[in-house]
C-alpha positions, 0 to 999 in steps of 0.5 A: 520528534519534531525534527524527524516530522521536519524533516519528512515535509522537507522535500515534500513538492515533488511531481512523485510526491504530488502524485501520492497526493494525489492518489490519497484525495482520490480514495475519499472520491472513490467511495462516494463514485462507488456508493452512488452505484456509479460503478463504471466511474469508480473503476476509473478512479481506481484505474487512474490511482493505480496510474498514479503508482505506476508513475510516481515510483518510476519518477522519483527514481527518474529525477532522483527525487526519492525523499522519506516522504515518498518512501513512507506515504507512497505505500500508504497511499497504495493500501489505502486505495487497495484496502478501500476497493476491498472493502467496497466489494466486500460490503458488495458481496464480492470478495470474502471478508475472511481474505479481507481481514487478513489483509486489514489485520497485515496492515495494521501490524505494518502501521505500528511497526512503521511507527516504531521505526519512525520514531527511532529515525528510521525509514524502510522502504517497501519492498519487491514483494509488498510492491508486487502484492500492490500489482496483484491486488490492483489486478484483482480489484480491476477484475472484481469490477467484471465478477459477475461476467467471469463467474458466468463464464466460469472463472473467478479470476478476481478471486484467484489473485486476491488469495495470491494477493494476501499471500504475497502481502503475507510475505512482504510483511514478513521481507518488512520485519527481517529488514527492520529488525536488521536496522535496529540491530545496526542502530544500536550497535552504533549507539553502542548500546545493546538491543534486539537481538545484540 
C-alpha cells in the first residue's frame, strides 16, 4: 500500500496538478464568501475554479504531464467544488434537495469503488460523460447565482441543467462501473486467477 500511495505523490508538482490544488483550497474559500452572503464574490470563486478545470486537463494532455495524480484528484477536486455550490444553494433554497442527493448518493458509490480500485493498483480515469456532467453542473451552479431573475422572466434554466446534470452524472457512473469491471477482469486473467465475471 505504501507503494501505491508513493507512487501517486510521485509526479505530483506539476502546473495541471497545482491547478487541482488549487481548485480543492478554493472549496473551503467558497463557502465562507458564499456564507457571508457576499454572493457576487462567491460566483467568482466558483468561476475562477471551474477556470482551473478547464485549464489543468488541457495542460496535462498538453505537456504530457498526465500522472495518477491527476487522474484521481482532478475529478475529485470537480465534485468537491460542484457538490459544495449544490449544497450551498440548496440550504439557499434554490435547488431541490432531492436532485441533490442523488447527486451525493452518486458520489459516495464513486468513492468506495475508487478505493477499490485503488487498492488493487488501478486508476480509471473519468470519463466523457462525468467530465460533460462536470460542464452541466458548472453551468447550472453559475445559472443558480441569477435564479431569481430567470424565474421572473420565466425561465428556471439553472434548474433544467441540474436534472440534466444528474442524469448525466447517472450515466457516467454507469460508463465508470463497465469500465472497471473490464480492468479487474483483465487483472485477474493475468494473475491467472479467477475473479468477477472470469
Amino acid at each position: 500500500m505504501k507503494e501505491k500511495i508513493r507512487k501517486l505523490f510521485s509526479d505530483v508538482w506539476t502546473i495541471p496538478n497545482v491547478l487541482t490544488m488549487i481548485r480543492l483550497i478554493l472549496v473551503p474559500v467558497f463557502v465562507i464568501v458564499f456564507q457571508a452572503g457576499h454572493t457576487k464574490w462567491a460566483l467568482a470563486i466558483f468561476c475562477a475554479a471551474s477556470l482551473t478545470d478547464l485549464l489543468d486537463g488541457y495542460l496535462a494532455r498538453k505537456l504530457n504531464q498526465v500522472t495518477d495524480f491527476g487522474k484521481l484528484f482532478d475529478p475529485l477536486a470537480d465534485k468537491l467544488m460542484v457538490l459544495t455550490a449544490l449544497f450551498c444553494q440548496g440550504a439557499a433554497g434554490v435547488f431541490p434537495w432531492t436532485a441533490i442527493w442523488i447527486v451525493l448518493g452518486k458520489e459516495i458509490l464513486m468513492m468506495l469503488g475508487g478505493t477499490f480500485m485503488l487498492n488493487r493498483g488501478i486508476v480509471v480515469s473519468a470519463n466523457y460523460y462525468g467530465k460533460t456532467a462536470t460542464v452541466f453542473f458548472m453551468a447550472s451552479l453559475i445559472c443558480s447565482f441569477f435564479h431569481r431573475e430567470l424565474a421572473e422572466w420565466g425561465y428556471q434554466v439553472d434548474l433544467w441543467l441540474l436534472w440534466i446534470s444528474v442524469g448525466l452524472a447517472i450515466l457516467a457512473m454507469t460508463v465508470y462501473a463497465l469500465q472497471a469491471w473490464k480492468q479487474i477482469r483483465a487483472q485477474n486473467k493475468e494473475q491467472g486467477g479467477k475473479g468477477p465475471g472470469a
